[in-house]
VEXROMAR-557126 format. One record per residue: residue number from 1; residue in one letter; y, x, z of N, C-alpha, C in turn. Coordinates in nm, 2 decimals, always signed. Atoms other than C-alpha are relative to their C-alpha. Layout:
{rec NUM; A; {Y; X; Z}; {Y; X; Z}; {Y; X; Z}}
...
***
This chain:
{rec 1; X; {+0.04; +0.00; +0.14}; {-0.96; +0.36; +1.38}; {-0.15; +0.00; -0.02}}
{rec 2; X; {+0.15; +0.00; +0.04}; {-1.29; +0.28; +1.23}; {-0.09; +0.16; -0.09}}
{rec 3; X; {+0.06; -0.13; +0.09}; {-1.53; +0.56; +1.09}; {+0.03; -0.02; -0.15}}
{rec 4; X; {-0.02; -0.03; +0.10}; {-1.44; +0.43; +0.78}; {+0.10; +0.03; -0.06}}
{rec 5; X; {-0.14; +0.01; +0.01}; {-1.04; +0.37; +0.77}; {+0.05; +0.13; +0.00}}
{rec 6; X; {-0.01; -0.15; -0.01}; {-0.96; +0.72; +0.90}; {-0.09; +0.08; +0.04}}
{rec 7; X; {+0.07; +0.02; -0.08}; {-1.25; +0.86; +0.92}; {-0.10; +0.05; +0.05}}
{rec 8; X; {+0.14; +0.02; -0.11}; {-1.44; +0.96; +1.20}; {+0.10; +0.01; +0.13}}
{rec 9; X; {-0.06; +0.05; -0.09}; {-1.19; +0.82; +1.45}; {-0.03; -0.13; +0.05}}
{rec 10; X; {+0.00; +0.09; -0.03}; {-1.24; +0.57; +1.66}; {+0.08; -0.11; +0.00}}
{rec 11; X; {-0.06; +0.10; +0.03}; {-1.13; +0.25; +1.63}; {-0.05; -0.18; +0.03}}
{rec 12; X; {+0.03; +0.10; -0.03}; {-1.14; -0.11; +1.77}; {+0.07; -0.08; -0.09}}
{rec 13; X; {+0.02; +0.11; +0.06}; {-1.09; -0.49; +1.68}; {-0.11; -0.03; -0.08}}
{rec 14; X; {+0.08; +0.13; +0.08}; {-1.27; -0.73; +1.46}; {-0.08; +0.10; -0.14}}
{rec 15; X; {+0.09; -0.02; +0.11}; {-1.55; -0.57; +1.24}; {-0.12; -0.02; -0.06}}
{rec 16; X; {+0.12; +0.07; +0.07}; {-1.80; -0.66; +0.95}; {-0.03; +0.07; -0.10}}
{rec 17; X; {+0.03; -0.08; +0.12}; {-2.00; -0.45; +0.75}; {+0.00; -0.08; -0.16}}
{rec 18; X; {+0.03; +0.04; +0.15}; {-1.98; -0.45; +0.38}; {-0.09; +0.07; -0.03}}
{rec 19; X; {+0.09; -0.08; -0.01}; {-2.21; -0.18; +0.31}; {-0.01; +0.07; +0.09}}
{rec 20; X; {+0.07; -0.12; -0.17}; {-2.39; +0.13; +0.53}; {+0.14; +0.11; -0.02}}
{rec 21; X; {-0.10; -0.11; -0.01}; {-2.07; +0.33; +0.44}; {+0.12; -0.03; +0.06}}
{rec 22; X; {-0.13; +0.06; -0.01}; {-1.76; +0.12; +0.48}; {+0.02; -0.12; +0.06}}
{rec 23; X; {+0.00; +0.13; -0.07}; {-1.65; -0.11; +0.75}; {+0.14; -0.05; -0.06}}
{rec 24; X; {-0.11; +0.06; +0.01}; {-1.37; -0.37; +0.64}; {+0.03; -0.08; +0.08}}
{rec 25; X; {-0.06; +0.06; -0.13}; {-1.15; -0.53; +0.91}; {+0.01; -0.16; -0.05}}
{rec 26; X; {-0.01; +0.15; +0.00}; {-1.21; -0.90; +0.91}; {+0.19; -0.09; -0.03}}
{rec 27; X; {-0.14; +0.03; +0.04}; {-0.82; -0.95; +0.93}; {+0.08; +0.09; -0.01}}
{rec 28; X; {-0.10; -0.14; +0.04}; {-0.51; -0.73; +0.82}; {+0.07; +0.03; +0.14}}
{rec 29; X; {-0.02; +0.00; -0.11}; {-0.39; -0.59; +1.14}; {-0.03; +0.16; +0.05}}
{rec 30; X; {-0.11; +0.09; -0.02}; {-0.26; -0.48; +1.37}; {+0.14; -0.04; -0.03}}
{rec 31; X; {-0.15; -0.01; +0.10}; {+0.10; -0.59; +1.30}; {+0.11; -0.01; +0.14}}
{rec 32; X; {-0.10; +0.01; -0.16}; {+0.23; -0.57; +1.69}; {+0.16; +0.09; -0.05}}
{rec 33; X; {-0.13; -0.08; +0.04}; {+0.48; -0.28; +1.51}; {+0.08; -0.13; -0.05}}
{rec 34; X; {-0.06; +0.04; +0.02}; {+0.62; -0.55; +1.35}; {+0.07; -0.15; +0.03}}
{rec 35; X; {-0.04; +0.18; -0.04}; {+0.69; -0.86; +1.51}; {+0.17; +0.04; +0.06}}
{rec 36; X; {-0.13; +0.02; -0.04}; {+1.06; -0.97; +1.58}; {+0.07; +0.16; -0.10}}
{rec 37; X; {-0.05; -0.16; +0.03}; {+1.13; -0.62; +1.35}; {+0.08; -0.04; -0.18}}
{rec 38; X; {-0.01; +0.01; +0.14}; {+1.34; -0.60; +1.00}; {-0.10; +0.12; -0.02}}
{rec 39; X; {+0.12; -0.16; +0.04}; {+1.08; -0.43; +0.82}; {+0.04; +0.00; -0.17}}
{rec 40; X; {-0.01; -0.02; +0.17}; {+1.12; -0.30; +0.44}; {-0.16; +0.06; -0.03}}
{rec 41; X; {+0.16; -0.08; +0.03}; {+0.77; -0.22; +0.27}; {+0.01; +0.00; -0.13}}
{rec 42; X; {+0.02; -0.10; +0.17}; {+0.69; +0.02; +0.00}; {-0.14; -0.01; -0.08}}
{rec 43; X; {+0.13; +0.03; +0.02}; {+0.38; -0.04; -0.17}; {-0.04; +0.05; -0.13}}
{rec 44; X; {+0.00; -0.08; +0.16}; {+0.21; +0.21; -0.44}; {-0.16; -0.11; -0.03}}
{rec 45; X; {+0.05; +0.07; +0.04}; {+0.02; -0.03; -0.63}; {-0.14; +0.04; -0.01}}
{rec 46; X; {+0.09; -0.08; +0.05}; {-0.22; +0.21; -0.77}; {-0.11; +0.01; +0.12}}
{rec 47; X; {+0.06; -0.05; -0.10}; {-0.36; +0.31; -0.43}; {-0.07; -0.10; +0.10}}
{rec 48; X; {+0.07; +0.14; -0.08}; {-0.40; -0.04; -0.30}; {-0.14; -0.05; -0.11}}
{rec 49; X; {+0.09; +0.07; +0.09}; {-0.55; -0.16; -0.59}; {-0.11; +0.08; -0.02}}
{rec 50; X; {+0.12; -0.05; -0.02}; {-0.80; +0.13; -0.65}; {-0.07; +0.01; +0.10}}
{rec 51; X; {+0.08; -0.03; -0.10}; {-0.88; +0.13; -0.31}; {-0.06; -0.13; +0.07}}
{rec 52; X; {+0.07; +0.10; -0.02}; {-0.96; -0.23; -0.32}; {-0.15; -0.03; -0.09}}
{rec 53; X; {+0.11; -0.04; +0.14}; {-1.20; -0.17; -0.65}; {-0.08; +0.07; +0.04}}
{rec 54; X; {+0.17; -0.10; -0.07}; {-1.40; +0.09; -0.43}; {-0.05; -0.08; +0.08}}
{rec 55; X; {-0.02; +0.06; -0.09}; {-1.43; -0.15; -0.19}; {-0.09; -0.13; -0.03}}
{rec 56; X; {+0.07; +0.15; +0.10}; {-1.59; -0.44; -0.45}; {+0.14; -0.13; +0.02}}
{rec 57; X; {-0.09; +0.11; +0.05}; {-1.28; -0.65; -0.42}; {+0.11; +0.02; -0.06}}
{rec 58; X; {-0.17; -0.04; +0.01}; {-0.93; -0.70; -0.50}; {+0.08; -0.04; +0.05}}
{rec 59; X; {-0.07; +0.02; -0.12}; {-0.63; -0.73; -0.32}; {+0.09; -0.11; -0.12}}
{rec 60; X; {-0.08; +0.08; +0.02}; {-0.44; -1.06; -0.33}; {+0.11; +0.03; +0.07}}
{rec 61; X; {-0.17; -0.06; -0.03}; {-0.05; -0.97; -0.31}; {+0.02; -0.08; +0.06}}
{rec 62; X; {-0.06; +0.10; -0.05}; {+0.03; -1.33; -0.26}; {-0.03; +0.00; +0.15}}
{rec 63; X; {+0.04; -0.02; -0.11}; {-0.17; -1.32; +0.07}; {+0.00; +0.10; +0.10}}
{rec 64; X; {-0.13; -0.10; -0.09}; {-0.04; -0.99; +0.19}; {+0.11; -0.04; +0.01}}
{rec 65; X; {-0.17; +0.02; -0.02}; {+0.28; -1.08; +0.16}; {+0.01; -0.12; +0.08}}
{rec 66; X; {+0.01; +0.18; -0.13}; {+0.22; -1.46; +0.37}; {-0.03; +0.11; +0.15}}
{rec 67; X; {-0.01; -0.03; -0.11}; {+0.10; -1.25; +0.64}; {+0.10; +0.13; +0.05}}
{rec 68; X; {-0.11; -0.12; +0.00}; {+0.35; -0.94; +0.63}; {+0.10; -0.08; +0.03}}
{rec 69; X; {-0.12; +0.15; +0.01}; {+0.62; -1.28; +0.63}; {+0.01; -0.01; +0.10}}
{rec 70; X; {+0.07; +0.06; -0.10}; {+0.43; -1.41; +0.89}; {+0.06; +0.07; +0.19}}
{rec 71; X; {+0.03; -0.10; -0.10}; {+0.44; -1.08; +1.11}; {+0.15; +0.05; +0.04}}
{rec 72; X; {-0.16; -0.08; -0.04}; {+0.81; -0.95; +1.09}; {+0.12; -0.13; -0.01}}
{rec 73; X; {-0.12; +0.10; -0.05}; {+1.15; -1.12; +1.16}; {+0.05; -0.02; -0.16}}
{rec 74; X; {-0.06; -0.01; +0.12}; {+1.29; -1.02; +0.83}; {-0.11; +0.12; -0.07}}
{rec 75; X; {+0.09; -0.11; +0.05}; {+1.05; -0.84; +0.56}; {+0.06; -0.04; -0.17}}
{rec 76; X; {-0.04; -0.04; +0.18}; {+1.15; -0.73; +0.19}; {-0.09; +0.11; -0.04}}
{rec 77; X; {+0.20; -0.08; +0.01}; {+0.85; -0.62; +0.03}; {+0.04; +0.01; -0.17}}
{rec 78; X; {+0.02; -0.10; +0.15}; {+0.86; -0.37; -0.32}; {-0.13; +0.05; +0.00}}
{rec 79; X; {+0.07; -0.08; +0.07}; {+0.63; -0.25; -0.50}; {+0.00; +0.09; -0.08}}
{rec 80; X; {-0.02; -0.12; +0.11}; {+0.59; +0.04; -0.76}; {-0.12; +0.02; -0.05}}
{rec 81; X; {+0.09; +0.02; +0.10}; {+0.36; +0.01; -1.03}; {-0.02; +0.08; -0.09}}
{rec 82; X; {-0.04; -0.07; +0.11}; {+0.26; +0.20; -1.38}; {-0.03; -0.09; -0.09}}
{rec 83; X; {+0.05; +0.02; +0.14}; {+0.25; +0.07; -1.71}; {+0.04; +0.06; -0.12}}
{rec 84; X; {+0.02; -0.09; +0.17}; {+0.19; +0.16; -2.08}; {+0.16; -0.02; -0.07}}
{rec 85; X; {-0.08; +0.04; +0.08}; {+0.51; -0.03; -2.21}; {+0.08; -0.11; +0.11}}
{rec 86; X; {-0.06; +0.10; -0.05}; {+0.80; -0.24; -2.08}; {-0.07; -0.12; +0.00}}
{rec 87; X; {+0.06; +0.15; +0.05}; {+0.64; -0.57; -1.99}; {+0.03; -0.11; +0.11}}
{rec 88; X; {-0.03; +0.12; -0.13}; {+0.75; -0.87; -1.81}; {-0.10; -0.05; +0.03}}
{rec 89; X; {+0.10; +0.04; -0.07}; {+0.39; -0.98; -1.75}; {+0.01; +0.02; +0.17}}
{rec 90; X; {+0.05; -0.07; -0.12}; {+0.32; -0.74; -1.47}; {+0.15; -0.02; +0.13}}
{rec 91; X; {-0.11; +0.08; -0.04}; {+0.69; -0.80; -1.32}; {+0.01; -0.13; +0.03}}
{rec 92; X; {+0.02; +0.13; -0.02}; {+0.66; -1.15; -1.33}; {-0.12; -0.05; +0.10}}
{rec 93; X; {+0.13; +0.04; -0.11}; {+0.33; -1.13; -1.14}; {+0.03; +0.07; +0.14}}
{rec 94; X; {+0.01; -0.02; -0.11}; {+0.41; -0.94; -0.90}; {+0.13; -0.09; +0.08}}
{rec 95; X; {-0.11; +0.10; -0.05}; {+0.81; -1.14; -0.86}; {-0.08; -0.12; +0.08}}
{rec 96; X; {+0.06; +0.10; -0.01}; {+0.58; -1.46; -0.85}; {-0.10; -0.03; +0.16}}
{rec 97; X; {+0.06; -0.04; -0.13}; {+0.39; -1.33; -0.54}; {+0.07; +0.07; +0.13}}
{rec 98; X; {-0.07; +0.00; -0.11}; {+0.67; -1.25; -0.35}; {+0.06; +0.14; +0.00}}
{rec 99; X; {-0.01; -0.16; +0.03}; {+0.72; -0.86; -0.45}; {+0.12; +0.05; -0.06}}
{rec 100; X; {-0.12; -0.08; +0.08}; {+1.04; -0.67; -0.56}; {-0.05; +0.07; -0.12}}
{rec 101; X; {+0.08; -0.08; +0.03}; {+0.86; -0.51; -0.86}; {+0.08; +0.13; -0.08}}
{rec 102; X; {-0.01; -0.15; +0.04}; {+0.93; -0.12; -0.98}; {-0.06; +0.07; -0.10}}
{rec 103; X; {+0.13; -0.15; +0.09}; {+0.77; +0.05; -1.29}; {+0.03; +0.07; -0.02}}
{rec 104; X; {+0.03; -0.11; +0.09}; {+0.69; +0.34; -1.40}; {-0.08; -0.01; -0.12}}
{rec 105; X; {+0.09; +0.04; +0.17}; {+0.65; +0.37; -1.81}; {-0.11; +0.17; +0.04}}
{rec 106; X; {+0.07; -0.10; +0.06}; {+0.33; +0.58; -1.84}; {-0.01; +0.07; -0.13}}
{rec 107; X; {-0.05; -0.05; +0.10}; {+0.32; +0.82; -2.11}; {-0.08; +0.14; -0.04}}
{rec 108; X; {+0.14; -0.11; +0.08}; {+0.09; +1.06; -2.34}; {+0.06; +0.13; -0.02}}
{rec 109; X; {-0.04; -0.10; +0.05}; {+0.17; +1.44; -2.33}; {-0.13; +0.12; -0.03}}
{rec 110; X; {+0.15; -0.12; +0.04}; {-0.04; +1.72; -2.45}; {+0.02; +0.13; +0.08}}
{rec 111; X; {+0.06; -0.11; -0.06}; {-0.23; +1.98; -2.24}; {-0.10; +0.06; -0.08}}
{rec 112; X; {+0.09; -0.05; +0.03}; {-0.45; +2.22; -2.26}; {-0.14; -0.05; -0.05}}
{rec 113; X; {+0.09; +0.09; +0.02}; {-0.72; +1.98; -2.26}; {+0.04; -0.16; -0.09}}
{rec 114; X; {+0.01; +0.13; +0.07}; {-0.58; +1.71; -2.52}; {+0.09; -0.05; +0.06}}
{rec 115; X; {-0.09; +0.11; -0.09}; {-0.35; +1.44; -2.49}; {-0.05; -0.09; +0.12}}
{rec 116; X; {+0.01; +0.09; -0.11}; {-0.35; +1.28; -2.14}; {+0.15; -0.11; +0.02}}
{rec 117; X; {-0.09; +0.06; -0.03}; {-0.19; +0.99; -2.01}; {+0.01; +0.02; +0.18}}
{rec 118; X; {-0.05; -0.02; -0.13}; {+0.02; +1.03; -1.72}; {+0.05; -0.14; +0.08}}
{rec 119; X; {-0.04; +0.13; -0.03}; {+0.05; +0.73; -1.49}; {+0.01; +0.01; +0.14}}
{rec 120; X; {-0.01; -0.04; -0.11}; {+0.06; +0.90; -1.19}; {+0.15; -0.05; +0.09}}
{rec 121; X; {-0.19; +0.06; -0.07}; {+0.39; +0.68; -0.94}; {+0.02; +0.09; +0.11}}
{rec 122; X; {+0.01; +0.00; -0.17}; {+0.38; +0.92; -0.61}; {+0.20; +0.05; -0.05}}
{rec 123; X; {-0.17; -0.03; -0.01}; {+0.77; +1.09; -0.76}; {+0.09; -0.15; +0.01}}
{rec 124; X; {-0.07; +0.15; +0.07}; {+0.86; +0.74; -0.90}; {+0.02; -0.05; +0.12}}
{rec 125; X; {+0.02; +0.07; -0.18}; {+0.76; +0.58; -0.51}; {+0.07; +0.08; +0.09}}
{rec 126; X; {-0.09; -0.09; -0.07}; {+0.95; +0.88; -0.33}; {+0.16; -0.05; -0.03}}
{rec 127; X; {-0.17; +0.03; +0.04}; {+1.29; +0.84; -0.57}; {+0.03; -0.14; +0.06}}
{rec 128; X; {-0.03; +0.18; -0.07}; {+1.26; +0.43; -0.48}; {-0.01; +0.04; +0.09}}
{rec 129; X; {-0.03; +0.02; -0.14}; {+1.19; +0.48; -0.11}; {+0.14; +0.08; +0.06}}
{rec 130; X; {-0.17; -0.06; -0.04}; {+1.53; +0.71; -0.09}; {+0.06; -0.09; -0.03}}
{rec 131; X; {-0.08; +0.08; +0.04}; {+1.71; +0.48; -0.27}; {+0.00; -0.12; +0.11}}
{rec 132; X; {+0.04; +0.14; -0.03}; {+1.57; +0.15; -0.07}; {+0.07; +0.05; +0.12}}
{rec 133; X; {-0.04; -0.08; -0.12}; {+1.62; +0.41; +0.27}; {+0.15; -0.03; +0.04}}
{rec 134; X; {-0.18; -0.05; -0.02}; {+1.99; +0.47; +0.22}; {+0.06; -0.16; +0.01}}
{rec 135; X; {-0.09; +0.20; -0.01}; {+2.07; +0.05; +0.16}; {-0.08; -0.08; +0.08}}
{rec 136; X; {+0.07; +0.11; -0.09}; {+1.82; -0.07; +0.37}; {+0.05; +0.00; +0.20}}
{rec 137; X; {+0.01; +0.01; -0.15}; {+1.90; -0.18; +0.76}; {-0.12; -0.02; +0.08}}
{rec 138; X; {+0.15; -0.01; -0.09}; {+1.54; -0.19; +0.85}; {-0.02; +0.10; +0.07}}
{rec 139; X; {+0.02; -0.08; -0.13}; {+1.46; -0.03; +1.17}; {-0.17; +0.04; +0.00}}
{rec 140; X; {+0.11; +0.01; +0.07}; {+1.08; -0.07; +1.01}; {-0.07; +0.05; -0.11}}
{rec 141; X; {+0.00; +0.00; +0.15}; {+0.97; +0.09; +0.72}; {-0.18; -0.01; +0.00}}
{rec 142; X; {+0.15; -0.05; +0.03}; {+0.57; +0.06; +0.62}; {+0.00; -0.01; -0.16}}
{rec 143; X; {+0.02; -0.05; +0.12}; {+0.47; +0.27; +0.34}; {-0.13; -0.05; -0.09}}
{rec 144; X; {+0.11; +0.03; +0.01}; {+0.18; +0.07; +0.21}; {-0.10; +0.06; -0.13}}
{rec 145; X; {+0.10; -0.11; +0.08}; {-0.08; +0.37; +0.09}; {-0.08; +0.07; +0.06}}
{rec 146; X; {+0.11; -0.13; -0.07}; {-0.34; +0.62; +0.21}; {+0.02; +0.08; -0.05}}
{rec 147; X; {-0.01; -0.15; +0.11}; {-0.19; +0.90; +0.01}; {+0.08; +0.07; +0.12}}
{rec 148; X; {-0.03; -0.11; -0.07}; {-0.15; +1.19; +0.26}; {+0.16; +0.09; +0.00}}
{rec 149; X; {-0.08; -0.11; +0.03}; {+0.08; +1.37; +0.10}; {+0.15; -0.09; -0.03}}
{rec 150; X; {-0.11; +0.10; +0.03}; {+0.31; +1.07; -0.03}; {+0.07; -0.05; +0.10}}
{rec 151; X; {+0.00; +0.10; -0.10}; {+0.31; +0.90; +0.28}; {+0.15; +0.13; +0.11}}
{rec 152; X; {-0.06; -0.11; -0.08}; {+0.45; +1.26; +0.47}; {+0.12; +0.02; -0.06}}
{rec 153; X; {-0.18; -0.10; +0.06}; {+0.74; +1.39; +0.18}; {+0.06; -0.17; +0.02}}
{rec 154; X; {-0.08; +0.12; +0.00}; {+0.88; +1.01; +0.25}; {+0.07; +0.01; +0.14}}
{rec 155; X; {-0.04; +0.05; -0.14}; {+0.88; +1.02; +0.62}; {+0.10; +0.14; +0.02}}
{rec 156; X; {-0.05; -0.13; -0.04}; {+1.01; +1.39; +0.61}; {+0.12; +0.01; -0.07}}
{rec 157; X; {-0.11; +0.00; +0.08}; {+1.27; +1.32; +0.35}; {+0.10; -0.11; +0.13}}
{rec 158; X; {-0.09; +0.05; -0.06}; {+1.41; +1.05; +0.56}; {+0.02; +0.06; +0.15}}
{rec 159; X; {-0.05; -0.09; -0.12}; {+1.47; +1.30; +0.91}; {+0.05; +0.09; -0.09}}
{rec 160; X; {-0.09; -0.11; -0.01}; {+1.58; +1.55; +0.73}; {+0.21; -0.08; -0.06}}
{rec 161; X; {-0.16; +0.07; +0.06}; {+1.90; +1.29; +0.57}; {+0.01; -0.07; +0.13}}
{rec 162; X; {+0.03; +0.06; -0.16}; {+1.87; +1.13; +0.97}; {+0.02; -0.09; +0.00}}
{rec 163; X; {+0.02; +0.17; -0.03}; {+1.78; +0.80; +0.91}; {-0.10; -0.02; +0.07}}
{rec 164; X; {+0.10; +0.09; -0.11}; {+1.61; +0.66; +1.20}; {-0.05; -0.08; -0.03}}
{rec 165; X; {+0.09; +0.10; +0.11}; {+1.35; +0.48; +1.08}; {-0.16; +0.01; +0.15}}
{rec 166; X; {+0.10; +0.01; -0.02}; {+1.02; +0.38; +1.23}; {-0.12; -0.03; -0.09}}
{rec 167; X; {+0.13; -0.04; +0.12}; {+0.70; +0.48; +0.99}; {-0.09; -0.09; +0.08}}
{rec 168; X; {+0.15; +0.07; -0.03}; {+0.39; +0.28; +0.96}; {-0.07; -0.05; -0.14}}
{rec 169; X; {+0.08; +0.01; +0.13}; {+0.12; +0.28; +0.73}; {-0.06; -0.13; -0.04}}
{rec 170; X; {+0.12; +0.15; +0.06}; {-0.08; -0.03; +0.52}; {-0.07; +0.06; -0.08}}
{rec 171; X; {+0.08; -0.04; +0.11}; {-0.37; +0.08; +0.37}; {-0.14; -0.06; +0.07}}
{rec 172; X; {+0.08; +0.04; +0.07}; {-0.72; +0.01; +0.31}; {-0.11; +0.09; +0.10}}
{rec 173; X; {+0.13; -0.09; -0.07}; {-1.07; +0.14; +0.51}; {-0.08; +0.06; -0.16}}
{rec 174; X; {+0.05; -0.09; +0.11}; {-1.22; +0.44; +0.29}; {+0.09; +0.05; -0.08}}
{rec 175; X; {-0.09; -0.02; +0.11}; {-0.89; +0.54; +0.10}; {+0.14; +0.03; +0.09}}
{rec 176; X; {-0.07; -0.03; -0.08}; {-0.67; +0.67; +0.38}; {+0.01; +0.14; +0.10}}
{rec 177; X; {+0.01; -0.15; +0.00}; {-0.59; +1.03; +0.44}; {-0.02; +0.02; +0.14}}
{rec 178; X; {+0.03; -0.02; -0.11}; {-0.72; +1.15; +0.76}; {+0.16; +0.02; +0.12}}
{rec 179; X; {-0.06; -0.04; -0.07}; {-0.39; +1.31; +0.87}; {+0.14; -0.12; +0.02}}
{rec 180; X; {-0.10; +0.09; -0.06}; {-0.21; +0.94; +0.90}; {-0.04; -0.07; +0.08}}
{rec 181; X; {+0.05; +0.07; -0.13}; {-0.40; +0.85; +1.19}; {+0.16; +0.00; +0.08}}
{rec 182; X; {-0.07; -0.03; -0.08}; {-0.11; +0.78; +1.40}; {-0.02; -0.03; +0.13}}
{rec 183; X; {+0.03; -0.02; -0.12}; {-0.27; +0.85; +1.70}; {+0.04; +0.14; +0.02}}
{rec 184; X; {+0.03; -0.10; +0.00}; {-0.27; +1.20; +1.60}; {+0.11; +0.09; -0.07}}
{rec 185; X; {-0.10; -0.02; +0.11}; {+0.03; +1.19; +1.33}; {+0.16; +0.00; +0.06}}
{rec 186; X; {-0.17; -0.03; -0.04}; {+0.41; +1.33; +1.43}; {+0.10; -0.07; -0.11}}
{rec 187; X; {-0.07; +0.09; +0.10}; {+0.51; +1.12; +1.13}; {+0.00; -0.18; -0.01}}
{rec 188; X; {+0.05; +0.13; +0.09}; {+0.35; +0.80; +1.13}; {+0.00; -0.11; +0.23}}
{rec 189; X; {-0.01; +0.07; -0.14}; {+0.43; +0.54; +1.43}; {-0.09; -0.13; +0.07}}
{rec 190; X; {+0.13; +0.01; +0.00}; {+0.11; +0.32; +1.37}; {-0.01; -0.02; -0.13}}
{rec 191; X; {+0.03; -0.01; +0.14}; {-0.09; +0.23; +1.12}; {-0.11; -0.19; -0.05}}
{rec 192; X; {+0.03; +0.13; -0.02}; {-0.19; -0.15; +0.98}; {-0.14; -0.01; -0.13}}
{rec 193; X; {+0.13; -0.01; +0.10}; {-0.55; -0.17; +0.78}; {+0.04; -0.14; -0.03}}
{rec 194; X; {+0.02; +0.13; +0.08}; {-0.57; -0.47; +0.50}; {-0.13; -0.05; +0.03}}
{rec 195; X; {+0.15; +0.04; -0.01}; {-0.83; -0.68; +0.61}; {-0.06; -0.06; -0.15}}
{rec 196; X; {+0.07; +0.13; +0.09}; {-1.07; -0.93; +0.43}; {+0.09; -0.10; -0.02}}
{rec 197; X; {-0.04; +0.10; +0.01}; {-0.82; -1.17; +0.51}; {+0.09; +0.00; -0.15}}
{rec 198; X; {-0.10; -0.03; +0.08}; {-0.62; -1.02; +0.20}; {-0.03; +0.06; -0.12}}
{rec 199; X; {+0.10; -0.08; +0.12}; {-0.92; -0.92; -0.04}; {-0.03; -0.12; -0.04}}
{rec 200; X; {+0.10; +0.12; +0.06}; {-1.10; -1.15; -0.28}; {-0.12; +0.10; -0.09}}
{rec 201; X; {+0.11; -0.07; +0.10}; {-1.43; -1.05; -0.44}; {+0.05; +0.06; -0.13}}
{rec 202; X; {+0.00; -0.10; +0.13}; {-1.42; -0.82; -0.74}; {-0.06; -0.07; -0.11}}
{rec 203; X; {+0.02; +0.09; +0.12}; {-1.42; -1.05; -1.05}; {-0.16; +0.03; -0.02}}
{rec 204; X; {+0.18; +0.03; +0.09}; {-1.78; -1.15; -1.21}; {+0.06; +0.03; -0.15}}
{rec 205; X; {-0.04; +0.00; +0.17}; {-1.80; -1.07; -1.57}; {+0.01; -0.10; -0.05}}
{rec 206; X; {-0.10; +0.08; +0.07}; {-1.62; -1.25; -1.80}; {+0.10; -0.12; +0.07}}
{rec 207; X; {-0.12; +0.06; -0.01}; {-1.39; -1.40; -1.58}; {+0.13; +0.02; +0.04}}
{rec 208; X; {-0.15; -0.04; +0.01}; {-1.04; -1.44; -1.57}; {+0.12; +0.05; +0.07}}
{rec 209; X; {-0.14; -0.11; -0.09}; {-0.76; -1.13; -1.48}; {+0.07; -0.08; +0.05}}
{rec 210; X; {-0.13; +0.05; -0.02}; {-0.52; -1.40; -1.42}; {-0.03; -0.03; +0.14}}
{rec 211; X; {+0.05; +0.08; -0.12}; {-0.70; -1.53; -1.13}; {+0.08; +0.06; +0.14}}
{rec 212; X; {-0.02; -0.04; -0.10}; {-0.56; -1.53; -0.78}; {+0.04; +0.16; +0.04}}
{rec 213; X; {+0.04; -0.17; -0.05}; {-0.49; -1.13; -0.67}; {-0.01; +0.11; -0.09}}
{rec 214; X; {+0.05; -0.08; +0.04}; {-0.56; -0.99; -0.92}; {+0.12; +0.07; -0.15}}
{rec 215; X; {-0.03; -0.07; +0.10}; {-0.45; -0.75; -1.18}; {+0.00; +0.12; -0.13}}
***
């Protein structure tokens, strides 16, 4: 792993600085876990996408999902999303790009501190990966996030119900919890960083959301 992906682990292949803090991997990789493999993949939207926005880009789905295609025998690729209000936009964009899509309605409750909106998917992405778990024959699963904590009650939910599963992470350099190194990780069987090949620059002002990737 690169100092920046998990990091202060070492890490080889193909690297190109973007800034003095964060290396991004020229291509998404590697994907050796899944060649010739049914793989099912979980993907918390939120985690990719802000962790492309620190990053200065954004992640094109369509182009993950060509090489995820690309890499496994059989792949069925979900996502899990939040929004404000029922909307077939965001469904339709991600259908469009190849994605099973999942919302979560966000929603205004009052705290101590004022009404907050809650838009938080890690329960929402748990309940779907059980569900997906129990009907899926994939011998593959990658959880595509750097959330530490999400990433573990998934892998740990499925041994204790004894689905044999093989774990593997997709996430992002700079946005990937240290303890899913799976060099180091009793949960995680490897782990596949999104390269460049799978980013596009971070919109210029005033131009348009629709564009390629983006959302």
């Amino acid at each position: 792993m690169s100092n920046s992906f998990i990091k202060h682990n070492n890490r080889i292949r193909n690297w190109r600085s973007y800034d003095s803090q964060i290396l991004v991997a020229t291509r998404t990789g590697p994907l050796d876990s899944l060649r010739n493999q049914n793989v099912l993949v979980i993907a918390d939207a939120q985690n990719l996408m802000l962790g492309a926005r620190d990053l200065g880009f954004r992640l094109s789905w369509k182009q993950l999902g060509v090489i995820l295609d690309a890499a496994g025998l059989q792949v069925q690729k979900h996502v899990v999303y939040a929004a404000r209000s029922l909307n077939e936009r965001w469904a339709s964009y991600f259908a469009q790009r190849g994605w099973i899509p999942h919302q979560r309605m966000t929603r205004l409750v009052r705290t101590r501190f004022g009404l907050q909106r809650r838009a938080n998917t890690d329960h929402h992405i748990a309940l779907i990966s059980g569900a997906l778990l129990i009907r899926s024959k994939a011998r593959v699963i990658v959880v595509a996030s750097g959330d530490g904590d999400l990433v573990e009650d998934i892998v740990e939910a499925s041994r204790m119900a004894s689905l044999t599963r093989r774990f593997v992470t997709l996430s992002l350099a700079g946005s990937t919890n240290l303890r899913l190194n799976a060099a180091v990780s009793s949960f995680i069987s490897a782990n596949i960083e999104i390269g460049r090949d799978s980013l596009r620059r971070a919109f210029a002002a005033g131009s348009s959301a629709q564009e390629e990737g983006a959302i």
